[in-house]
Backbone as JSON Lines, residues from 0, in Angstrom:
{"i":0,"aa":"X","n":[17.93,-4.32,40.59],"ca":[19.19,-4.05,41.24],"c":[19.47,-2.57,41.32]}
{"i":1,"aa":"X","n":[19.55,-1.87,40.49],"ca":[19.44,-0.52,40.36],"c":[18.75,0.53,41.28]}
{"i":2,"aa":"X","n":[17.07,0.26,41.76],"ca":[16.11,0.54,42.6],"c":[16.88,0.23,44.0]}
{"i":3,"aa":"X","n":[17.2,-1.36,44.19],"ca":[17.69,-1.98,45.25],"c":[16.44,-2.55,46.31]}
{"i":4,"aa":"X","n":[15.28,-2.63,45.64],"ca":[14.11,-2.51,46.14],"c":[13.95,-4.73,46.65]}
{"i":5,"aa":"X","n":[14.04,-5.23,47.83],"ca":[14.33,-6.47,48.07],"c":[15.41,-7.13,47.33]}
{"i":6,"aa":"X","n":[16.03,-6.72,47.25],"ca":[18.01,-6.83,46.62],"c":[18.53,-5.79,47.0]}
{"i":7,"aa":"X","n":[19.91,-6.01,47.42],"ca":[20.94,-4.61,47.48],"c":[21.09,-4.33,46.78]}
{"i":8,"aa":"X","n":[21.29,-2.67,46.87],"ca":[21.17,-2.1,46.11],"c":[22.62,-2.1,44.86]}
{"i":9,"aa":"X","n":[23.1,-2.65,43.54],"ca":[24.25,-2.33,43.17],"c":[23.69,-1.7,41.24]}
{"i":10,"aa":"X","n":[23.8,-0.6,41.26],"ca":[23.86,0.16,40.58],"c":[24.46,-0.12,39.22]}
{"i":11,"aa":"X","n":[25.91,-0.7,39.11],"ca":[26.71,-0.73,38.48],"c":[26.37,-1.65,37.8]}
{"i":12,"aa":"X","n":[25.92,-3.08,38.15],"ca":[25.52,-4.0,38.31],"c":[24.5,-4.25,37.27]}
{"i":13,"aa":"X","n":[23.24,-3.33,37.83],"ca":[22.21,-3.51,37.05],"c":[22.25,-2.62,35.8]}
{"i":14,"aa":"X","n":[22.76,-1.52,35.7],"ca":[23.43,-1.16,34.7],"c":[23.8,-2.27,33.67]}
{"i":15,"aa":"X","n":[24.75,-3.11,33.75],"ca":[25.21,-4.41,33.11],"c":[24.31,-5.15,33.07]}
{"i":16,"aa":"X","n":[23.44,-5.23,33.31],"ca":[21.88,-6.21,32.9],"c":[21.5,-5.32,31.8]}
{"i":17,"aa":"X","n":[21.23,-4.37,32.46],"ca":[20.44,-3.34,31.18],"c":[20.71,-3.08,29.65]}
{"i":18,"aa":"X","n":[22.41,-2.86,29.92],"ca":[23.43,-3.2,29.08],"c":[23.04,-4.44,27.97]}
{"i":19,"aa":"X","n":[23.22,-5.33,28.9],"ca":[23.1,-6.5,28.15],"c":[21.82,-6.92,27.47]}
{"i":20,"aa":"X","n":[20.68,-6.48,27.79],"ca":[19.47,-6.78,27.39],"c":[19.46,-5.73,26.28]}
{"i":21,"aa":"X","n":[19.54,-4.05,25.91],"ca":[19.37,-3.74,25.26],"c":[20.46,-4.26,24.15]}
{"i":22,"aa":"X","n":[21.52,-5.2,24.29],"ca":[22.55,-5.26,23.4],"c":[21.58,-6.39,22.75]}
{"i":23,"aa":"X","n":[20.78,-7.31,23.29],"ca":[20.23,-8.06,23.0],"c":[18.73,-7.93,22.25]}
{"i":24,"aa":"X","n":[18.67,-6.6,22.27],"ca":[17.4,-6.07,21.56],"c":[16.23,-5.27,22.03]}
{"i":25,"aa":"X","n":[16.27,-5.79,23.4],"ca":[15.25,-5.15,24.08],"c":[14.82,-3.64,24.28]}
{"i":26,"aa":"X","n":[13.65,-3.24,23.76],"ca":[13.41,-1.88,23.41],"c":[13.29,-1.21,24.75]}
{"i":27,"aa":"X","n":[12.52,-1.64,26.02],"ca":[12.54,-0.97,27.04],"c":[14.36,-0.69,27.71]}
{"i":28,"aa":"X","n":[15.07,-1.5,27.68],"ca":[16.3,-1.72,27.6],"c":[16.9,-0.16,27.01]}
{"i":29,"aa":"X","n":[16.94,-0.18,25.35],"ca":[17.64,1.05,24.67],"c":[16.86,2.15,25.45]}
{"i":30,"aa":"X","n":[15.48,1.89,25.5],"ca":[14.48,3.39,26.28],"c":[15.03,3.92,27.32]}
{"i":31,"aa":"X","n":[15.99,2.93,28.5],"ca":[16.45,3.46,29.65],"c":[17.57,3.81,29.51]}
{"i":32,"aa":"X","n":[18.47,3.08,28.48],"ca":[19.9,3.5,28.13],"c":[19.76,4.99,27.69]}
{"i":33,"aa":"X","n":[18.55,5.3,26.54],"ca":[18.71,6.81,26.07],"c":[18.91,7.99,27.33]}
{"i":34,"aa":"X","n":[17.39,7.44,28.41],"ca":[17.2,7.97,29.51],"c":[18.22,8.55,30.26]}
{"i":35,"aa":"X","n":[19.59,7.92,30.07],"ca":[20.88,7.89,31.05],"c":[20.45,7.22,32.5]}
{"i":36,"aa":"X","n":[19.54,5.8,32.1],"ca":[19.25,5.15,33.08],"c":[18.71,6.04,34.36]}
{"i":37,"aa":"X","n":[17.9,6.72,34.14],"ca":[16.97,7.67,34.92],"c":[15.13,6.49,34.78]}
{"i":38,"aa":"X","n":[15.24,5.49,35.93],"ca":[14.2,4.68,35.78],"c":[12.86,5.17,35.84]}
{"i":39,"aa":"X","n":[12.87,6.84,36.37],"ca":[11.57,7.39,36.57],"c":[11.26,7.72,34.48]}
{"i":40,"aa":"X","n":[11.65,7.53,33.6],"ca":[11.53,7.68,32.41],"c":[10.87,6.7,31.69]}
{"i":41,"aa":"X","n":[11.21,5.05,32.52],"ca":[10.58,4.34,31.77],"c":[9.78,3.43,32.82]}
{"i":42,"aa":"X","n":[9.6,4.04,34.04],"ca":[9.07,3.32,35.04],"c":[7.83,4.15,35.67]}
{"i":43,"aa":"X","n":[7.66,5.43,35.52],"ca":[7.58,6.59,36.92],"c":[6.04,5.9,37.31]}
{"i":44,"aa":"X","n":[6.61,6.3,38.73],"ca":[5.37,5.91,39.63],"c":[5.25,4.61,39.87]}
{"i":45,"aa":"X","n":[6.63,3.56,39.3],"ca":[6.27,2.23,39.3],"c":[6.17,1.9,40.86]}
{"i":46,"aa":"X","n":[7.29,2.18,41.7],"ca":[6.85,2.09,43.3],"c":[6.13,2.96,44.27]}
{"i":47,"aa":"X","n":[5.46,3.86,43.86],"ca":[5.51,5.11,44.5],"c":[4.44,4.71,45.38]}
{"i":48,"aa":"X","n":[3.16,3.97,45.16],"ca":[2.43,3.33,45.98],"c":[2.61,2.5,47.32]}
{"i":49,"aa":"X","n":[3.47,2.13,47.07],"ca":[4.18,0.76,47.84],"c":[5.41,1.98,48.82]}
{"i":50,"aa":"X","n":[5.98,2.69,48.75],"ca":[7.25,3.37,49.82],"c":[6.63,4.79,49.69]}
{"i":51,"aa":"X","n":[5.37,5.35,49.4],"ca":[4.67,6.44,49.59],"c":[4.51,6.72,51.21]}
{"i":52,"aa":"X","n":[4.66,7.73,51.99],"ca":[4.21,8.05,53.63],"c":[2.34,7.66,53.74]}
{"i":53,"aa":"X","n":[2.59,6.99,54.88],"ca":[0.79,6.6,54.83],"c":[0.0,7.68,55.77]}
{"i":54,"aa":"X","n":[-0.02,8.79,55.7],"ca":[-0.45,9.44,56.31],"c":[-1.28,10.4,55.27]}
């Protein structure tokens, strides 16, 4: 949700997932919360293949 990548995009939203999962334990979770939810920290390069210019 956050990305908005085949979902619209709502920010706030996925925030409150994230939220909730690290409340729930999840270490990648606290990793992005530290981040200030900056997904290139615990993701980078995860799409970059896929919406890269093909030229």
């Amino acid at each position: 949700m956050i990305r908005g990548r085949g979902v619209a995009q709502n920010i706030e939203g996925g925030r409150a997932l994230v939220d909730r999962a690290a409340k729930q334990g999840l270490g990648i979770a606290r990793r992005l919360q530290a981040a200030d939810y900056d997904l290139d920290a615990v993701t980078p390069d995860a799409d970059a293949w896929k919406y890269a210019p093909m030229f």
